[in-house]
C-alpha positions in Angstrom: 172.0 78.1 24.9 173.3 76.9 21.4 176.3 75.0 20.3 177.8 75.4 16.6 178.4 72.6 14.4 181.0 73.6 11.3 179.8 71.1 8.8 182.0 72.7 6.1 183.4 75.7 5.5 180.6 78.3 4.1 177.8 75.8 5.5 177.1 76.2 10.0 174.7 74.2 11.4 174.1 76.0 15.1 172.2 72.8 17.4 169.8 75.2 20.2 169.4 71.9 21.9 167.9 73.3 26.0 165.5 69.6 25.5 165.1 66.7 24.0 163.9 67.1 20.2 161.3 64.8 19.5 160.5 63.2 16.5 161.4 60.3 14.5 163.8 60.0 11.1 162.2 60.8 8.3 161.9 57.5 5.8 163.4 59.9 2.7 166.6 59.9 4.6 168.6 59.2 2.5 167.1 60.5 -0.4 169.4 62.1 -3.1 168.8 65.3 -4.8 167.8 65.6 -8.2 168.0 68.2 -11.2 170.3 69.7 -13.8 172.9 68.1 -15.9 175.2 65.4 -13.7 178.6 66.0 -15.0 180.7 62.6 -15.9 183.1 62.2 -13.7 185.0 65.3 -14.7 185.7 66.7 -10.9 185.0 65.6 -7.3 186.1 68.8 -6.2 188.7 66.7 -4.1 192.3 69.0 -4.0 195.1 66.2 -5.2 198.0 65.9 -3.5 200.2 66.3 -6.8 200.0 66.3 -10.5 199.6 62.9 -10.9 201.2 60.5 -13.4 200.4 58.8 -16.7 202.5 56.3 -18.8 206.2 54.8 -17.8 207.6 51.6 -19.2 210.6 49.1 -18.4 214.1 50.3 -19.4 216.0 47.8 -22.2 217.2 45.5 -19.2 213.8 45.2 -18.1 214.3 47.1 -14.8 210.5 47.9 -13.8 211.5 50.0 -10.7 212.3 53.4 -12.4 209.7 56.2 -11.9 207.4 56.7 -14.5 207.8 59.1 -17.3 205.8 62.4 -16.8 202.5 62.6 -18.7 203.1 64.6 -22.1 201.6 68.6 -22.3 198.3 68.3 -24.3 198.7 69.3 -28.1 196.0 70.2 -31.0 193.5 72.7 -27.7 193.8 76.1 -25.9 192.0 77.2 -23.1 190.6 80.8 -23.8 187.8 81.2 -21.7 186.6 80.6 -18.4 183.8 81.2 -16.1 183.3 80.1 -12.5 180.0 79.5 -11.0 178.3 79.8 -7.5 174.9 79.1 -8.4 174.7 81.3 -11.6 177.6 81.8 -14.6 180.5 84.5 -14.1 182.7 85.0 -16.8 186.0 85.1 -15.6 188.7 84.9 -18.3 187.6 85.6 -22.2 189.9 85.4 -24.7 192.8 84.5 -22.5 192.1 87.2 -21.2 191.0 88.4 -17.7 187.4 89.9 -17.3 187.9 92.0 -14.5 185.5 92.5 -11.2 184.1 95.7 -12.3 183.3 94.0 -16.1 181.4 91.1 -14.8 178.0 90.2 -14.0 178.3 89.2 -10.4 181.2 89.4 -7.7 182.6 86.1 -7.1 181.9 85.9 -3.1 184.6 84.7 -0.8 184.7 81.2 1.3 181.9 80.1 -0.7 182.0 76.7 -3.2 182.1 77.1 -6.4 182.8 75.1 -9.7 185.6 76.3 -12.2 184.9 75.6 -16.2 188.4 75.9 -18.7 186.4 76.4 -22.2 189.1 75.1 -25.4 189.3 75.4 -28.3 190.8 73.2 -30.5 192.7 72.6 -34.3 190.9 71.6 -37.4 190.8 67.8 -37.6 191.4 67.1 -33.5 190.9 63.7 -32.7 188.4 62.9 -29.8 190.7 61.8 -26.7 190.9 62.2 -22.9 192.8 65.2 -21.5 194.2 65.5 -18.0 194.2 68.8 -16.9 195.2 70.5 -13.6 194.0 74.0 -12.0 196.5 75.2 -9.5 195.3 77.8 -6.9 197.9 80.2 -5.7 196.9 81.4 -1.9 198.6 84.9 -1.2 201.2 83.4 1.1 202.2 81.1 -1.4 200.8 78.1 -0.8 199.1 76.2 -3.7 196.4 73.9 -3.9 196.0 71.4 -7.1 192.3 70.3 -8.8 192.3 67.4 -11.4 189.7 66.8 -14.2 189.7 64.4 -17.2 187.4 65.4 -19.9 187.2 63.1 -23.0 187.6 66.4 -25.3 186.1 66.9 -28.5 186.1 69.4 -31.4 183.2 71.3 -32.2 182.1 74.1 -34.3 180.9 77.0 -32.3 181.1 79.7 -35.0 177.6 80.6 -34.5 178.4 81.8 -30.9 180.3 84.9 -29.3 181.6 83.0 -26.5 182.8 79.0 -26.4 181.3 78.9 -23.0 177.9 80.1 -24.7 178.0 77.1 -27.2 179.4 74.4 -24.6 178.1 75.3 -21.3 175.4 72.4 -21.3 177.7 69.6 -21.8 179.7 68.3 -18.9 182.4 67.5 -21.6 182.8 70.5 -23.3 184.8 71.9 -20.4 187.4 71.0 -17.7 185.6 71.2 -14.5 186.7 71.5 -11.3 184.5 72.3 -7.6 186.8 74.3 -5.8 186.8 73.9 -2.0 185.4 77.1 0.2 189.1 77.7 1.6 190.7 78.1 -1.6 187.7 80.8 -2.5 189.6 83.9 -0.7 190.8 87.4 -2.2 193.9 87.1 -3.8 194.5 83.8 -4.9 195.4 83.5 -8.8 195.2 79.9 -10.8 197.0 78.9 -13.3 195.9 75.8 -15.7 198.5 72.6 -17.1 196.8 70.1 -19.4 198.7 66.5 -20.4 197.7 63.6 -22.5 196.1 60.7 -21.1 198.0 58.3 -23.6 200.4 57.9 -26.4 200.1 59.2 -30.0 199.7 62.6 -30.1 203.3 63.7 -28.8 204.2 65.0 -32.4 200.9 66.5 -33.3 202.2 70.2 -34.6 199.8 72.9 -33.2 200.4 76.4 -31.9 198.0 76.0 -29.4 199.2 76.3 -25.6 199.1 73.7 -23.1 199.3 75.8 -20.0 196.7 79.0 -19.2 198.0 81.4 -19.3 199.8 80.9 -22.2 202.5 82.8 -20.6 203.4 80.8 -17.7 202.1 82.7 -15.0 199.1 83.2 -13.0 195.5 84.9 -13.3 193.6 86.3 -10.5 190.3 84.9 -10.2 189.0 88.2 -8.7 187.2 87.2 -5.6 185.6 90.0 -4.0 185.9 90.4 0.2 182.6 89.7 0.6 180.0 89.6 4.1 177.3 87.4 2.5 175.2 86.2 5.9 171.8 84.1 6.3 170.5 83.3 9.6 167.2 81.2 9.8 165.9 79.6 13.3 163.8 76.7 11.8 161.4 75.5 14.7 159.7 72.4 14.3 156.4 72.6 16.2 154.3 69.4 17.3 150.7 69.7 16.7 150.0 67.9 19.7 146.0 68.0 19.4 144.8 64.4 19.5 146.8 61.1 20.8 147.1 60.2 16.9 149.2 63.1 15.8 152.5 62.6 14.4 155.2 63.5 16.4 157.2 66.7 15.6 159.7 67.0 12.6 163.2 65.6 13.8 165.6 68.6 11.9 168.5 66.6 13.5 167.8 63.2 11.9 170.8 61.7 9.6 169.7 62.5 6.3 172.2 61.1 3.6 175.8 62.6 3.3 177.2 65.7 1.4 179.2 65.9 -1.3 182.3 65.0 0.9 180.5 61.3 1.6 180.1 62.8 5.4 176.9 62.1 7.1 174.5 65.3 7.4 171.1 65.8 9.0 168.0 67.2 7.4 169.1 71.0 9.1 172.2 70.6 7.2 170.5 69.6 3.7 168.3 73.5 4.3 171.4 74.9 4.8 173.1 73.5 1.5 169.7 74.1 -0.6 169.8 78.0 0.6 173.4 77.9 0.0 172.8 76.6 -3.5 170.4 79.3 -4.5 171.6 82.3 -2.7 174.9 84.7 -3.4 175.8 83.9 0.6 178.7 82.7 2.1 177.6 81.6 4.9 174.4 79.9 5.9 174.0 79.0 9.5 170.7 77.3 10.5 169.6 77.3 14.2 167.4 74.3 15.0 165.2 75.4 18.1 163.7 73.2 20.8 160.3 71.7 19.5 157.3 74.0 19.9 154.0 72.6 20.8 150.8 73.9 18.5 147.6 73.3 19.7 145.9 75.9 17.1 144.5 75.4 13.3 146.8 74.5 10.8 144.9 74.7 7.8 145.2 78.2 8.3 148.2 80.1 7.6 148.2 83.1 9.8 148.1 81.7 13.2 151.6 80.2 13.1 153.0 82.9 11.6 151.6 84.7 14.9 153.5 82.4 16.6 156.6 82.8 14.9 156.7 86.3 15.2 155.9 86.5 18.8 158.6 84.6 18.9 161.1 86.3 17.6 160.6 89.1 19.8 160.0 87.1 23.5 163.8 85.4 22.3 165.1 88.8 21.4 166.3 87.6 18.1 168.7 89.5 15.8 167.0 92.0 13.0 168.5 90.0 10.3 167.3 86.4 11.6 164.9 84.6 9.7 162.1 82.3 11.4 160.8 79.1 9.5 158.3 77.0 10.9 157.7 73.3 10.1 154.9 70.9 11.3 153.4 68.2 10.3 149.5 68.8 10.4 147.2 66.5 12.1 143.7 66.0 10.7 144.6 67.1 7.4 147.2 69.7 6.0 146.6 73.0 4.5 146.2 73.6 0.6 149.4 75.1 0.6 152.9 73.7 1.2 154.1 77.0 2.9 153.5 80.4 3.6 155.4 83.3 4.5 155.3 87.3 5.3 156.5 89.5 2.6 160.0 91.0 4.7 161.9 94.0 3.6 165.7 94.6 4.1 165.2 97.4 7.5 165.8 96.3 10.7 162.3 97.7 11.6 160.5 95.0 9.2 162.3 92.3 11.1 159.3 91.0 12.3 157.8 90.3 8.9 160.4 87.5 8.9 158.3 84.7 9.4 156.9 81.5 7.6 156.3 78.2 7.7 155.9 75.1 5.9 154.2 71.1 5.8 157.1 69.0 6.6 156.1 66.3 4.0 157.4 62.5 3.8 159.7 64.2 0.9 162.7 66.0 2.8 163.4 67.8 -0.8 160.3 68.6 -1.6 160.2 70.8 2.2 163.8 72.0 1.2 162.5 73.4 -2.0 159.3 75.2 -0.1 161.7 76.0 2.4 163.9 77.9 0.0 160.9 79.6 -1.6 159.5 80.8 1.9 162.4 82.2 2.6 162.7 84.2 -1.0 159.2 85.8 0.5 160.8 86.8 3.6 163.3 88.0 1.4 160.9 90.5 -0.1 160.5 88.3 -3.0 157.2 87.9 -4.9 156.2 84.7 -6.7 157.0 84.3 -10.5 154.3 83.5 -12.9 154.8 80.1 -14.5 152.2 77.5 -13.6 149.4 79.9 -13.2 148.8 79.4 -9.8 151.2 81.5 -8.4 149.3 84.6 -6.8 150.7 87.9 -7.0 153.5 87.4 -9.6 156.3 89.9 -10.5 155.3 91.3 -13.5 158.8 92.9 -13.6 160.7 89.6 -14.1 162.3 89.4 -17.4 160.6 86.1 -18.7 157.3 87.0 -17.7 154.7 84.7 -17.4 157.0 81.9 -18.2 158.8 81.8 -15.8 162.2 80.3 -16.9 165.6 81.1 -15.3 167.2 82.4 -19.0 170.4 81.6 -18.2 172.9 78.7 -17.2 173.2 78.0 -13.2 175.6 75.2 -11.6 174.4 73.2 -8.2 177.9 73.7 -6.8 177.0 71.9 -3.7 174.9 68.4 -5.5 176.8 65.1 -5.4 177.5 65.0 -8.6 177.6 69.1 -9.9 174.6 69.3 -11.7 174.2 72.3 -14.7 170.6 73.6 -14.9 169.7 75.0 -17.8 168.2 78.2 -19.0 164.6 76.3 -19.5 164.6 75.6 -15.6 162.2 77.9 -13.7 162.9 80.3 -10.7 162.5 78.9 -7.3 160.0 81.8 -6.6 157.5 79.8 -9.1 155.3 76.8 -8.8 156.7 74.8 -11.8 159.1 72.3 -11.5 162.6 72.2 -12.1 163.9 75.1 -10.7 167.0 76.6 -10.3 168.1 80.2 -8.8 167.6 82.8 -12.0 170.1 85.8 -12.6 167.8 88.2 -12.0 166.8 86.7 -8.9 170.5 86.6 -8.0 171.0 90.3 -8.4 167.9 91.3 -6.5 168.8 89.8 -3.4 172.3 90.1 -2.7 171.7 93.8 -1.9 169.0 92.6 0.3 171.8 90.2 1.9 175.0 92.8 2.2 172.6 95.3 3.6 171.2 92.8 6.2 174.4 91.0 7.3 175.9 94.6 7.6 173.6 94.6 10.7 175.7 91.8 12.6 178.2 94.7 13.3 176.3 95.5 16.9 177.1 99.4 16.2 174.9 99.1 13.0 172.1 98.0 14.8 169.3 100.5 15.5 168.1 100.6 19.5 165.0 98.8 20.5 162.3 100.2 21.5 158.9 99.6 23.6 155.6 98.0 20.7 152.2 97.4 20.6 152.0 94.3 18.3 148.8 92.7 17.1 145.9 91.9 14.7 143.5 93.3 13.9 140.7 91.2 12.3 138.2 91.7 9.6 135.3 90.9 11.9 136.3 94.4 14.0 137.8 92.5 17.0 141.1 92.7 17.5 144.2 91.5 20.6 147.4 92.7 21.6 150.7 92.3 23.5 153.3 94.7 24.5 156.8 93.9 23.6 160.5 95.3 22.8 161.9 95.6 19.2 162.3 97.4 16.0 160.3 99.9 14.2 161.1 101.5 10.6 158.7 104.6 10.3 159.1 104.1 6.6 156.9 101.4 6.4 154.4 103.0 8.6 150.9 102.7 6.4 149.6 106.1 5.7 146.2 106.7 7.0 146.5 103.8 9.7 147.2 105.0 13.0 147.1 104.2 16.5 145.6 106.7 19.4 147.0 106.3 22.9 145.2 108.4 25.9 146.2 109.2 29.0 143.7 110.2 32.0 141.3 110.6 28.4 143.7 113.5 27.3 145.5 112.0 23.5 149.0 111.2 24.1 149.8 110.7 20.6 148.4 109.2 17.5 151.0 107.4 15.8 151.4 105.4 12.0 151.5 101.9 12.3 152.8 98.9 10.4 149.6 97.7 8.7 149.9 94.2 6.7 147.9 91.6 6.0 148.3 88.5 7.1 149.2 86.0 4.6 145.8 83.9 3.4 143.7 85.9 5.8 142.0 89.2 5.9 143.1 89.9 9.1 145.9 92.6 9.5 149.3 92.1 11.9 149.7 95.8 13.3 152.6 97.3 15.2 153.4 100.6 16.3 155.8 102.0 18.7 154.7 103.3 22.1 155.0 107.2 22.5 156.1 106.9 26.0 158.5 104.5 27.7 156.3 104.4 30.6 153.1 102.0 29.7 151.3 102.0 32.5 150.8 106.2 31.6 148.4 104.9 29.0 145.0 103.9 30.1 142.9 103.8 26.6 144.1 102.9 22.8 142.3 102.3 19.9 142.4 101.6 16.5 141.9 103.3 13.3 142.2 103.3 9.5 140.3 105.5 6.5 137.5 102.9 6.4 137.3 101.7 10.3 137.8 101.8 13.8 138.0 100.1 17.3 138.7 100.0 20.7 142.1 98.3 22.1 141.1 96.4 25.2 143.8 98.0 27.9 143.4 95.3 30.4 143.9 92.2 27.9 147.8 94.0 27.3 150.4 91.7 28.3 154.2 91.9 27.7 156.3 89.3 25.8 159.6 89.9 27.1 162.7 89.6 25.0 165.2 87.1 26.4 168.2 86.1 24.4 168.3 83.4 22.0 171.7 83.1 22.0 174.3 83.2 24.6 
């Protein structure tokens, strides 16, 4: 049973509460996050409820009660470019003019924040001075929504650039700025741009430059794309209840600060804003499951991820769910922070979609090895930077560095932070990190293609397993179970044989992985007969080995439904 718990639109928080969740609040509850560039005040993100209203003074009889006198349009700057940003920089609008969807370098998703930048320029000799400025959003049906900023706007020479974004991205000030709510983020809307003095003295400044974008009084289409952007990740905090002492479970539902609203949120909801941050999704949708007791070793990475995956299967899960794991270790942690399974985008690798983490005394510092978990059930490999990072990507660009290379916004941080092109991917052990373009273009396929599955006719059938490991001693165990199975991935020369009355059945190619940190190998292959009890003998075998399958150790794990 779950209920669902809209925190804000883009970011669900589902609550699988079917017992009490044990745990205490973490101390770091209301610890802030950190990183990037905080801008100055420019935006809240807050729609106003009109333009606003600068100025007014008493008429000659000194009659104080007339309205005050409109703020006047902003001479000497013109707006001619601008980008908007949903974790990395989208051109949007260069000079004045619309970049269109097919011309940029990422589709601007739907219902998801983001933060709108208006690049100036401005005339030779402009005096330093606040401008007000006001981005309306047009909805289809007419409707429009306002966004204030006040920049203290400056002259600068940028001649050495192509774009004015290019030259002024890393300054809060050398843009108007505005977080755009996830409502307002919807196919179809156009925004228009007014910008007014903040005080007297420049009302007969002669410039040609436009106070209004577009210069021609009407509207430009941001271009939002109708996007499906899902992630789904069941984070089960598991008490390792193996000694009196222990600390008690991780408490996922603990108050943990507010969001950028000022609204209360709990730890679950600070991993969904995290992912958020560093994914091209709109939607993130955390399930916190009833706490899981753990009795095994957790210094060693593959026996929770085990856990996880038999999991997923006895609580019939969704292919496109991920599983995360937290737990604080008693009698000493691992030497990792987390580990996870290397997932691909099929339904039949759904099992791979497993990891797990130390829930450490920093609630950030599990965010951010949350986030980087879950780019390895992604598929994702590490990045090199610090050296330490086994198995890097040798096709990232900025290899062995490590550095994003390009300009990202926090479009959910309290204030919006920019981080800059020096920050390092999230898939590296360095720190400050920040989603990189690259990164951003290799998993939103991996995303569309796995959300696509939520449709239940695009769902392959289930269908009978053998699931295991197989260790590197020899010995092996087993359980029969329902789910999916992608021949694709089958490993070539590693098979299964399944006997009947001692007549071969079939010998079939299995799934054949290591388990992260060990040498032992997670195995699964589908059954060749509906009908189990038919087989009386299995065994294992690959180019360099073999074994038996003990038949009478088989038990089945059967799926129930997680959600209802």
């Amino acid at each position: 049973m779950t209920r669902r718990l809209t925190l804000c639109t883009g970011l669900v928080v589902t609550l699988a509460a079917c017992g009490p969740n044990g745990g205490a609040a973490d101390e770091a509850g209301a610890e802030g996050e950190s990183g990037g560039v905080a801008t100055d005040g420019a935006a809240t993100g807050m729609a106003t409820d009109g333009m606003g209203t600068a100025g007014g003074s008493a008429d000659e009889t000194g009659d104080t009660s007339t309205e005050p006198l409109p703020p006047p349009p902003s001479t000497g700057l013109e707006i001619v470019e601008v980008t908007v940003d949903q974790g990395i920089r989208i051109p949007v609008a260069r000079d004045s003019a619309l970049v269109g969807p097919t011309e940029r370098n990422s589709a601007v998703l739907q219902n998801r924040p983001a933060v709108v930048r208006a690049f100036y320029e401005t005339d030779p000799g402009y005096v330093t001075r606040s401008i007000y400025a006001v981005l309306t959003i047009e909805h289809p049906d007419g409707t429009t929504v306002p966004y204030e900023s006040f920049v203290n706007t400056s002259a600068e020479d940028c001649s050495a650039f192509p774009y004015i974004y290019e030259c002024r991205y890393s300054s809060p000030s050398g843009s108007f700025i505005w977080r755009i709510e996830p409502e307002d983020m919807v196919p179809g809307v156009v925004y228009s741009i007014e910008m007014f003095e903040t005080s007297p003295g420049h009302e007969d400044d002669v410039s040609d430059k436009s106070s209004i974008f577009p210069a021609d009084g009407g509207a430009m289409q941001i271009g939002i794309e109708n996007s499906y952007m899902k992630m789904r990740v069941v984070v089960v905090p598991f008490d390792h209840d193996i000694d009196p002492e222990c600390a008690e479970a991780p408490d996922l539902l603990a108050e943990f600060g507010t969001d950028y609203h000022g609204n209360p949120r709990t730890v679950a909801d600070y991993f969904a804003e995290r992912l958020l941050a560093q994914n091209p999704a709109d939607e993130v949708e955390i399930i916190v499951h009833d706490v899981v007791p753990y009795f095994g070793n957790a210094q060693q990475g593959f026996g929770i991820l085990d856990t996880l995956q038999q999991m997923r299967f006895q609580e019939g899960a969704p292919p496109e769910y991920y599983y995360y794991g937290v737990i604080r270790p008693c009698g000493g942690g691992p030497e990792f922070s987390g580990i996870a399974q290397l997932g691909g985008p099929s339904q039949g690798q759904a099992a791979q979609r497993v990891g797990w983490g130390v829930y450490h005394g920093s609630v950030s510092t599990t965010a951010e090895t949350f986030v980087h978990d879950i780019g390895h059930e992604q598929g994702r490999f590490h990045i090199a930077c610090s050296g330490e990072e086994g198995g890097p990507d040798p096709s990232y660009p900025d290899h062995p560095e490590g550095d994003t290379e390009g300009f990202g916004i926090d479009v959910i941080s309290n204030p919006v932070s920019i981080n800059p092109p020096s920050s390092h991917d999230y898939m590296t052990y360095c720190g400050t990190t920040w989603v990189s373009e690259w990164a951003w273009h290799l998993v939103s396929p991996w995303i569309a293609e796995i959300s696509s599955w939520e449709q239940q006719a695009s769902r392959a059938p289930t269908r009978p397993l053998l699931v295991g490991t197989v260790r590197a001693d020899g010995t092996s165990s087993f359980y029969l179970t329902e789910g999916w199975f992608d021949e694709d991935s089958a490993r070539e020369g590693h098979t299964v044989r399944f006997f009947e009355d001692g007549a071969l059945l079939s010998e079939t190619a299995a799934q054949w992985v290591h388990w992260e940190r060990s040498e032992d190998y997670n195995v699964i292959v589908p059954l060749p007969v509906e009908d189990a009890t038919r087989i009386d003998t299995l065994s294992w075998h690959t180019p360099q080995a073999e074994g038996d399958i003990d038949r009478a150790s088989l038990r089945w794990v059967r799926p129930t439904s997680l959600v209802e």
